[in-house]
N, C-alpha and C positions, 0 to 999 in steps of 0.2 A: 863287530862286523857292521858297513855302512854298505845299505843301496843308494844308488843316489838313480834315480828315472827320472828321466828328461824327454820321454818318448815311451815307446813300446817294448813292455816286459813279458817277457815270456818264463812263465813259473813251469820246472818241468818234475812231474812226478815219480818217485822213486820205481825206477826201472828205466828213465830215460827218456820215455813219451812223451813228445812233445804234445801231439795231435789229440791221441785221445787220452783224458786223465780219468773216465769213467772207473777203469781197475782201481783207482787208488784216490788217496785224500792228498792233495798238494801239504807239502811239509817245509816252512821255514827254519831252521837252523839257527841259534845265535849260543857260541862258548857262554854267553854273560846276560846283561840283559840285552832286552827289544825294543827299541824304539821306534815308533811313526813322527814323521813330524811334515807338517805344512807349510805352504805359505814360507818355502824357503829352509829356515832352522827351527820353526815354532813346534815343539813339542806337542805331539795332539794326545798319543797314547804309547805307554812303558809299559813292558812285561818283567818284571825283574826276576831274579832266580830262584825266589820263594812262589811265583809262580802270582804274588801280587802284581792288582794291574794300576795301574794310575793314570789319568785322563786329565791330561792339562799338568803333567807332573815329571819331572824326569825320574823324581825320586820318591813313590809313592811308600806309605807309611805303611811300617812292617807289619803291625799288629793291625792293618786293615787287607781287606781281600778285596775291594774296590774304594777308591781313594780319587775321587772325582776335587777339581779344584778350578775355582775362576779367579781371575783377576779384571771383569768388568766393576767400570767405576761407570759407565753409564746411570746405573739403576740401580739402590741399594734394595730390589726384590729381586733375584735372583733365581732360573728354575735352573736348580740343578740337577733332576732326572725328571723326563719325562715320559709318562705311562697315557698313551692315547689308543682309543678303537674308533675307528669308520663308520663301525655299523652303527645305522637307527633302530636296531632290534634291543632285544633286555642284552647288551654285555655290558662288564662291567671290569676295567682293571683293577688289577692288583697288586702288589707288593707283597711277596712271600718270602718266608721266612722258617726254614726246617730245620730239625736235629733229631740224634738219634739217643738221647738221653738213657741208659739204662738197657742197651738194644727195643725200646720200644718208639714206632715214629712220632715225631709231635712238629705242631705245624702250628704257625700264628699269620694270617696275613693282613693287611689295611688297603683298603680300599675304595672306592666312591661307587655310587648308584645312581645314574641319573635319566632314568626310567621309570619315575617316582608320580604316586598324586599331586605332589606338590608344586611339577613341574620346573625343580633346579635341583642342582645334584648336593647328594648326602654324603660322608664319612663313613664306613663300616667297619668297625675292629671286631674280627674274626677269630675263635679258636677253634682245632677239631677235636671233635669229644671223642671219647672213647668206640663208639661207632662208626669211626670215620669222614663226619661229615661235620666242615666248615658253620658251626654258630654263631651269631651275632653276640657281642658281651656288651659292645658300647656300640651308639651310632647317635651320628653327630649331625644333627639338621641344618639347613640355612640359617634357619633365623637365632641361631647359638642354642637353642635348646637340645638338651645332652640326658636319653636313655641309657638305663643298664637293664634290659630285659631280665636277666637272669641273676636280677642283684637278691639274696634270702630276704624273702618280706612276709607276713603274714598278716590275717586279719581275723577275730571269731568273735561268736557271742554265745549267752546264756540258750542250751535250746529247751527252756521252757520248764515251769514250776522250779522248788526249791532247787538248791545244790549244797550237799553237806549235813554233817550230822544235827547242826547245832553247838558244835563245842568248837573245833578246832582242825584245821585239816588245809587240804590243798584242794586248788576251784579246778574238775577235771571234768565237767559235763558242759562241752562246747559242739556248734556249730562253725564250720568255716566257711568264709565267706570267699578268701583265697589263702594260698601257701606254694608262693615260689621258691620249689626245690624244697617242697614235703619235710620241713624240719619240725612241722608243727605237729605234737598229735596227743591226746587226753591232756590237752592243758598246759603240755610240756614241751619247752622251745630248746632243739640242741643247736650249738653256733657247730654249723660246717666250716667255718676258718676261724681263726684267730682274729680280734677286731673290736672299732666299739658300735655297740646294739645302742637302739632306742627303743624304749618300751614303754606302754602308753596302756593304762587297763582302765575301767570305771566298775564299780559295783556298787551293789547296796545289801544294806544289811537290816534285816528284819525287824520290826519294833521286837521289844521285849528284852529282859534278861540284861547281861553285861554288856557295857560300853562297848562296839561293837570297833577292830582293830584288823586292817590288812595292809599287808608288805609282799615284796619281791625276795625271792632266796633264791639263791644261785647254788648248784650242786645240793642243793638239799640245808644251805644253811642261810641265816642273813645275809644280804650282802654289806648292808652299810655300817654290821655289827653295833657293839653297845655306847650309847649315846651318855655321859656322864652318872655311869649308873642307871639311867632312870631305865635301858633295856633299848633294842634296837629300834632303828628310827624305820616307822609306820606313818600310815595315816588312820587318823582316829577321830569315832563322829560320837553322835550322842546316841542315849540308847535309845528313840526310836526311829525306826524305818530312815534311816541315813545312809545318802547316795557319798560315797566316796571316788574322788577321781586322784591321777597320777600319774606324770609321766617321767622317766627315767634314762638316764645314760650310764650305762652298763658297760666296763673292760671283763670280755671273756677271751678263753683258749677255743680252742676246738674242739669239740664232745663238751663241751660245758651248758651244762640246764638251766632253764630260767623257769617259773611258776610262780604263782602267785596263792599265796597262805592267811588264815583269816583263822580270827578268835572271837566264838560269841556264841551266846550259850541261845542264839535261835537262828535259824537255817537262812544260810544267804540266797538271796531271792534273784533266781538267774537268768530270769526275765528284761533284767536292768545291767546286767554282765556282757563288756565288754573287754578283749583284750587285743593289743596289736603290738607288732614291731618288726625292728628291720635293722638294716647293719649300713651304717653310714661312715663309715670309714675304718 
């Protein structure tokens, strides 16, 4: 089916009225697809019969549901959608994006801010939580500098006198200093995704007694297992009063433990106890 309007179209709504279309929504028709087109024969916008639309296309791509296309060679920057508000108050656009995954809603949308301290606008990648409400995950500054508020980080320390029997055990007498998304707790880090961790501890170990040895175990075992016989790879000081440091890159699952283990037959001093980490990819 082709309009071709060279003058004054009158669309009339189903029932026949011309005058008033208040009753009803104006309705286009086409057996096939829909074309608009400009400026003569230039295609501006296609509705094809899967109900894809295409914008500068005659033949917009099936497995897209908006199929936007230029052929300027002025400028190899290009805006191909644009999202503007008027207002000088806080609004801010967006790009939203929804599905209904498993019958429950889920929503991701990208957007800018630019009602900001910094006075230029920012990037915002948005998820909604379980609560219904739109959180920052990433957000992206002018000056290229790139947050993840809500990326699993933690930070603790010794709170105060000894920790441990003297022999052998796990370090679980901590202060927090923070713990983004509460995975931290008596000492023991669980990874909420799958990923790799960075872990970073210091300690010191009391004078006295045996050679004083602390490692990272994962689930409850070594992680970096046994080192040619001689037993799993630690760090090891001399016996007295020796500060041990260490940091680590760690492949865990999700629900997987991290802790830190010590052998030394005099109590590790958790005053000098620190432990940190976070998940970097």
């Amino acid at each position: 089916m082709t309009i071709i309007f060279d003058g004054t179209l009158g669309i009339t709504s189903p029932g026949g009225d011309t005058s008033n279309t208040s009753h009803s929504t104006p309705i286009v028709r086409s057996p096939s697809s829909l074309t608009l087109q400009t400026n003569g024969s230039t295609t501006a916008v296609t509705i094809d019969t899967s109900q894809n639309v295409g914008i500068g296309t005659s033949n917009p791509t099936t497995a897209t549901r908006l199929d936007v296309v230029s052929d300027s060679t002025s400028s190899q920057y290009i805006n191909v959608i644009r999202a503007k508000t008027t207002s000088t108050g806080d609004v801010h656009p967006f790009l939203l994006l929804e599905g209904n995954r498993g019958g429950a809603a889920n929503a991701v949308r990208i957007g800018m801010d630019a009602n900001n301290s910094l006075g230029d606008a920012y990037m915002l990648f948005q998820i909604k939580n379980s609560g219904g409400i739109f959180v920052n995950r990433m957000v992206m500054y002018p000056n290229g500098q790139i947050t993840m508020p809500t990326q699993p980080a933690f930070a603790a320390w010794g709170n105060g006198g000894n920790n441990g029997s003297g022999s052998a055990g796990y370090v679980t007498a901590f202060t927090e200093k923070f713990d983004v998304g509460n995975n931290f707790n008596a000492g023991v880090f669980t990874a909420p995704i799958a990923g790799i961790y960075e872990f970073a501890y210091s300690i010191n170990n009391g004078g006295g007694g045996n050679t004083p040895r602390s490692r990272i175990r994962v689930n409850g075992a070594d992680y970096f297992g046994i080192i040619g016989g001689a037993g799993p790879l630690q760090l090891r000081g001399q016996i007295n009063d020796t500060n041990l440091w260490a940091v680590f890159l760690i492949q865990m699952s999700a629900n997987d433990t991290a802790q830190i283990y010590t052998e030394t037959t005099h109590s590790t001093e958790s005053a000098y106890l620190y432990f940190q980490g976070r998940l970097v990819s």
